[in-house]
C-alpha positions in Angstrom: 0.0 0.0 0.0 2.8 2.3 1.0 4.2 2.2 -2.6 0.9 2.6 -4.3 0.4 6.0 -2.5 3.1 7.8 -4.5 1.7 6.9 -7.5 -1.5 7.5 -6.9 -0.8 11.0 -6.2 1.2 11.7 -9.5 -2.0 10.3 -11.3 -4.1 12.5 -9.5 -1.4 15.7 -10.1 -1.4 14.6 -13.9 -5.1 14.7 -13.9 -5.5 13.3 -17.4 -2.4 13.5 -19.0 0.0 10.2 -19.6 3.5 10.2 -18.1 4.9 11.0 -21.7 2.4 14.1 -21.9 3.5 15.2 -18.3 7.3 14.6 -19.8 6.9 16.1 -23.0 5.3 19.9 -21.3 8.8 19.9 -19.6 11.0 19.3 -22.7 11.6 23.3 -23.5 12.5 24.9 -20.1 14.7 21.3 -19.5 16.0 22.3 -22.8 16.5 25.8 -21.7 18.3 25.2 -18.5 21.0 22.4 -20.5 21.6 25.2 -23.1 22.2 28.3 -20.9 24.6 26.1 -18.3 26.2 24.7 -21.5 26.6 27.9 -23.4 28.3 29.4 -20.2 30.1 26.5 -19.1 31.6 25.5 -23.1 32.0 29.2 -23.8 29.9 28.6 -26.8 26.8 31.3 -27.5 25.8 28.4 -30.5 25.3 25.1 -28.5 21.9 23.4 -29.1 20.7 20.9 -26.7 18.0 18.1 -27.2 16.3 15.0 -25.1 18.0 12.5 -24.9 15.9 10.4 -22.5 13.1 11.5 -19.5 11.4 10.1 -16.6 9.2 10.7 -13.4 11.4 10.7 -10.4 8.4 9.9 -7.5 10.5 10.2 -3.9 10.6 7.5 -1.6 9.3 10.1 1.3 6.8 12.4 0.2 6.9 14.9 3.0 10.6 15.8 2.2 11.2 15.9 -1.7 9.1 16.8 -4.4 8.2 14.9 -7.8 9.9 15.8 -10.5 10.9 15.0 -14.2 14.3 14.4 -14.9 15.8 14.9 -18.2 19.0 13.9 -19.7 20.0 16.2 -22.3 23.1 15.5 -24.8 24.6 20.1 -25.3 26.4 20.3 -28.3 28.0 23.3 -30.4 31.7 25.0 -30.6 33.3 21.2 -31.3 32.0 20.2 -27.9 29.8 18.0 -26.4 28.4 17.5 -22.8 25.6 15.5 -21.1 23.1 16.9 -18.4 21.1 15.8 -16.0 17.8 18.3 -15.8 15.4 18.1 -12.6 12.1 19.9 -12.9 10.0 19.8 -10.2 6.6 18.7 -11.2 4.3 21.4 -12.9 7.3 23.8 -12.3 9.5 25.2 -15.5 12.3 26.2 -12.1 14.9 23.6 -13.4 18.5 22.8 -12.6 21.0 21.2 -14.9 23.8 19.3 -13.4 26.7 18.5 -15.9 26.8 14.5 -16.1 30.8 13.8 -15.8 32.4 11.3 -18.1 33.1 8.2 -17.2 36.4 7.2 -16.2 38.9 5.6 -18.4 
């Protein structure tokens, strides 16, 4: 029961809209936030970002975090590439981009 409660209140926040609707109304400000970090951090005013994959992050306890979609976004321009990680809390276009370090090796 515990772990149906979480998703029950994401169906009820989404009202009628599917995940991938829910997902899809974040794209552009996840898009947004990738680019401007990007573009500052690659010192490139040209970089262009897109989706590379999304998904509903639903907290284990509710009463601390918020739901959000999280977006990885693949920046490139300048001869550069870089990966982000986008959070977006839930019905919120406030998001934060966290540059997603290459593996090692």
């Amino acid at each position: 029961m515990r772990r149906l409660a979480p998703l029950a209140l994401l169906v009820a926040l989404a009202g009628c809209q599917s995940t991938d609707q829910l997902l899809a109304g974040g794209d552009a400000p996840a898009i947004r936030t990738a680019e401007a970090r990007a573009r500052f951090e690659m010192n490139c005013p040209a970089a262009q970002g897109s989706v590379l994959s999304s998904r509903v992050v639903i907290p284990e306890d509710l009463r601390r975090a918020v739901e959000r979609a999280e977006y990885t976004v693949g920046v490139a321009g300048c001869g550069q590439r870089a990966v982000y990680i986008v959070g977006c809390p839930l019905g919120d276009p406030n998001c934060i981009a966290i540059r997603q370090d290459r593996p090692a090796g």
